[in-house]
C-alpha positions as CSV (number, residue, x, y, z in Angstrom):
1,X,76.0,-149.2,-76.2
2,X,74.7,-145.8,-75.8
3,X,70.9,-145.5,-76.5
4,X,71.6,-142.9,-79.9
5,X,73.4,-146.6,-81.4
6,X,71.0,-148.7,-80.1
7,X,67.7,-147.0,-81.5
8,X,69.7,-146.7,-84.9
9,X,70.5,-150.3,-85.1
10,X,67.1,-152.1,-83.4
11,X,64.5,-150.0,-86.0
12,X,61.8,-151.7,-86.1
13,X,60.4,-152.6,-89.5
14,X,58.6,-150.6,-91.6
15,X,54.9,-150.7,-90.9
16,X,52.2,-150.9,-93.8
17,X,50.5,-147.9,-95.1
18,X,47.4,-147.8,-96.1
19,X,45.7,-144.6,-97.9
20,X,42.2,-143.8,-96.4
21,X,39.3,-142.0,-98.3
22,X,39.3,-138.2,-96.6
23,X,37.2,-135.7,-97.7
24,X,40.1,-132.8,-98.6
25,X,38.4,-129.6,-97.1
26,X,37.6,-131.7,-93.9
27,X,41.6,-132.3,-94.2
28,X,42.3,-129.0,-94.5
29,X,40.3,-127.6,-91.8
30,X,41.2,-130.2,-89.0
31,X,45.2,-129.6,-90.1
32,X,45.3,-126.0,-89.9
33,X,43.3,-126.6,-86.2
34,X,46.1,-128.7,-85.2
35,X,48.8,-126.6,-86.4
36,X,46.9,-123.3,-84.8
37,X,46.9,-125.2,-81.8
38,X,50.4,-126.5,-82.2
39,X,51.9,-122.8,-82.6
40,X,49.7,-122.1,-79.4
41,X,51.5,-124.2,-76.9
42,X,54.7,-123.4,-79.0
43,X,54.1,-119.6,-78.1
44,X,53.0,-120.3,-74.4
45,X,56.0,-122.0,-73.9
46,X,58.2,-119.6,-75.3
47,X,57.2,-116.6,-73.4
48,X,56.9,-119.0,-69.9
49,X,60.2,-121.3,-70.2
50,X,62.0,-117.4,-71.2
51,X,60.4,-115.5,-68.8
52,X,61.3,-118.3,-66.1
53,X,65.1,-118.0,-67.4
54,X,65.2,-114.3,-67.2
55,X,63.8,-115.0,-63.6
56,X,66.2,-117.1,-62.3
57,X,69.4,-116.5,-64.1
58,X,69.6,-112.9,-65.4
59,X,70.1,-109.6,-64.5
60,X,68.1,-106.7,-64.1
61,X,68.4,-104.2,-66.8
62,X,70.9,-106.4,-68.1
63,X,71.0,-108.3,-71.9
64,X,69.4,-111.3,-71.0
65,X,69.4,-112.3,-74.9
66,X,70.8,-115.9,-74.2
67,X,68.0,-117.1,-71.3
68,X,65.3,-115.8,-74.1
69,X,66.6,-117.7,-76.5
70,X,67.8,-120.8,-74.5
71,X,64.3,-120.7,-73.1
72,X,62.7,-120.9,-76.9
73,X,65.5,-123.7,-77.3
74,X,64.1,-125.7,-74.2
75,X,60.7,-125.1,-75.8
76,X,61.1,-126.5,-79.2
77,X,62.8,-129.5,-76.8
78,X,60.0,-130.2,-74.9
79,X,57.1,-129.6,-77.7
80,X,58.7,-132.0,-79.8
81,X,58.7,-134.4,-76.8
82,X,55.0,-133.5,-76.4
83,X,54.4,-134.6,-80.3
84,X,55.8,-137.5,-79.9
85,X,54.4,-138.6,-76.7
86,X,51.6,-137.2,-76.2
87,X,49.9,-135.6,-79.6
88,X,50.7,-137.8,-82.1
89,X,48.3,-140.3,-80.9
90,X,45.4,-137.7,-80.3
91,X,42.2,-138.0,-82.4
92,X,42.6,-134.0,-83.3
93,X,46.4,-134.8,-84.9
94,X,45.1,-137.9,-86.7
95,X,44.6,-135.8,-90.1
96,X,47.6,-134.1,-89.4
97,X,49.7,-137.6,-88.6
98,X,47.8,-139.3,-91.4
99,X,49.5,-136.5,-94.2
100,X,52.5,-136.6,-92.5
101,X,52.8,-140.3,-93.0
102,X,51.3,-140.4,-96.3
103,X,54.3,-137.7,-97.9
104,X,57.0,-140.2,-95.5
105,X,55.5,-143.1,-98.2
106,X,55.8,-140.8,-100.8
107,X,59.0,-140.0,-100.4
108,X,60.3,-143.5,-99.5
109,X,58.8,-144.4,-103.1
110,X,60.7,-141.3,-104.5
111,X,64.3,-142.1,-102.8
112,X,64.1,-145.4,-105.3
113,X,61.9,-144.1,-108.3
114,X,64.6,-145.4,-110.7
115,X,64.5,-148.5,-109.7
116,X,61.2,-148.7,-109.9
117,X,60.6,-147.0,-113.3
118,X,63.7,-149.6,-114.8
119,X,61.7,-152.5,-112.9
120,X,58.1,-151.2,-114.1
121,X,59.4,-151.3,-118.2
122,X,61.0,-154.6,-117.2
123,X,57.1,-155.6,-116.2
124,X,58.2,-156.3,-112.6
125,X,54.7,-156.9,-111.0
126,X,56.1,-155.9,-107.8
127,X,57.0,-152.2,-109.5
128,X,54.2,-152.0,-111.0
129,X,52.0,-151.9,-108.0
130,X,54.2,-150.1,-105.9
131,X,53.9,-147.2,-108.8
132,X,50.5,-147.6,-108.6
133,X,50.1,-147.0,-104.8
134,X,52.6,-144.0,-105.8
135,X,50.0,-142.8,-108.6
136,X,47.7,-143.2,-106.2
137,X,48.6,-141.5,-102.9
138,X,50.4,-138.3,-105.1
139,X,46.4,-138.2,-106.2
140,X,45.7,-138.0,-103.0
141,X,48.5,-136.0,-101.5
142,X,47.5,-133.0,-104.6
143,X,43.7,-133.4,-103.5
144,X,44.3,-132.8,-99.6
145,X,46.4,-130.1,-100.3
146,X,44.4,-128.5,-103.0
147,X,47.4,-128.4,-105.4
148,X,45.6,-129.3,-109.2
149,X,48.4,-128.0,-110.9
150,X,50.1,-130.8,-112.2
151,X,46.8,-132.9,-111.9
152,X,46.6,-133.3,-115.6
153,X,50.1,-134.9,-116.5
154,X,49.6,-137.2,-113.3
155,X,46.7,-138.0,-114.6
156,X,47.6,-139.0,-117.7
157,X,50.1,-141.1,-116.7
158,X,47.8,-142.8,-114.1
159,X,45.4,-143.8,-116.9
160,X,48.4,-145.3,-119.0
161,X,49.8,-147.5,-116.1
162,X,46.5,-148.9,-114.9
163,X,45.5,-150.0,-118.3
164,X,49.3,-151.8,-118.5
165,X,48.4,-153.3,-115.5
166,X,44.6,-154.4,-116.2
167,X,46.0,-155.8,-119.2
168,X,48.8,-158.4,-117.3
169,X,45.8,-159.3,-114.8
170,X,47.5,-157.5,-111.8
171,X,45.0,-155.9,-109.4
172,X,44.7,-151.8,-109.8
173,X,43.2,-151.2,-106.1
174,X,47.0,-151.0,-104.5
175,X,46.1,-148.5,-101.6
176,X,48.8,-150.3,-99.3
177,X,52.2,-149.8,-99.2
178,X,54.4,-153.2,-98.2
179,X,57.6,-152.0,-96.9
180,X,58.8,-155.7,-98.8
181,X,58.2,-153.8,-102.0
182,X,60.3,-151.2,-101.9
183,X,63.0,-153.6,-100.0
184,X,62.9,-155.6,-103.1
185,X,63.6,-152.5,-105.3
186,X,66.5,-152.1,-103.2
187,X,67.8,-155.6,-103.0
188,X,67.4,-155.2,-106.9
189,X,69.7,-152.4,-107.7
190,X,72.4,-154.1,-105.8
């Protein structure tokens, strides 16, 4: 089996998230770092892998269009190699991975919202905290990236859904994410 078929069908499980307190101009700063330093090496790259191509393979004088550009190709190759490798584990990427996986829950969330919202009026305790973790890392997700405009509405409905759930007893501090929630909102719309 080639290894494109076997990495599709041997995924490992999900793995729990877990939103962390962050102070959101801390966030901001230490992102933008990464990404400044990200579009470094992406630059560097560039201009070295090109200018290598041109080098070796072209002409002089000639239109050496296609070893520039395969040389920004091989570039964007090899830094996403480098992010997967090597940055994604460094301590200055960890704000930057920690967003990253934080909209990936999000949006996992999202993909089966109608479930969910059809399970939650149903009083599914199982959809009720997965909206709360939702409620709670879009608060979040607005907060590190200093978007308030649609705080209010969020808001609203935040208050509403944690009083419907402090009044069936289920706990309101749902800051992880268990991948067997939203497998159950699946398994349930089948």
């Amino acid at each position: 089996m080639p290894p494109v078929f076997l990495s599709m069908t041997l995924r490992k499980p999900a793995a729990m998230f877990e939103i962390q307190p962050m102070n959101a101009v801390t966030f901001r700063q230490q992102t933008r770092r990464s990404t400044v330093v990200i579009a470094l090496i992406f630059i560097a790259l560039s201009m070295v892998l090109s200018t290598t191509a041109v080098a070796l393979f072209g002409e002089p004088g000639g239109d050496n269009l296609r070893f520039n550009v395969g040389g920004v190709f091989v570039a964007v190759l090899l830094l996403a190699a480098l992010m997967r490798g090597t940055f994604w584990s460094q301590p200055w990427m960890a704000p930057a991975v920690y967003g990253w996986q934080l909209k990936r829950s999000l949006m996992s969330i999202t993909n089966v919202m109608h479930q969910v919202t059809a399970a939650v009026e149903a009083g599914d305790p199982t959809a009720m905290k997965l909206l709360r973790f939702y409620h709670l890392g879009l608060s979040q997700m607005h907060e590190l990236d200093g978007n308030s405009s649609d705080h209010g509405q969020l808001t609203r409905e935040m208050d509403q859904h944690k009083a419907r759930m402090e009044a069936l007893g289920i706990d309101t501090e749902q800051t992880q994410l268990n991948p067997a929630w939203l497998e159950a909102m699946k398994q349930a719309s089948k």
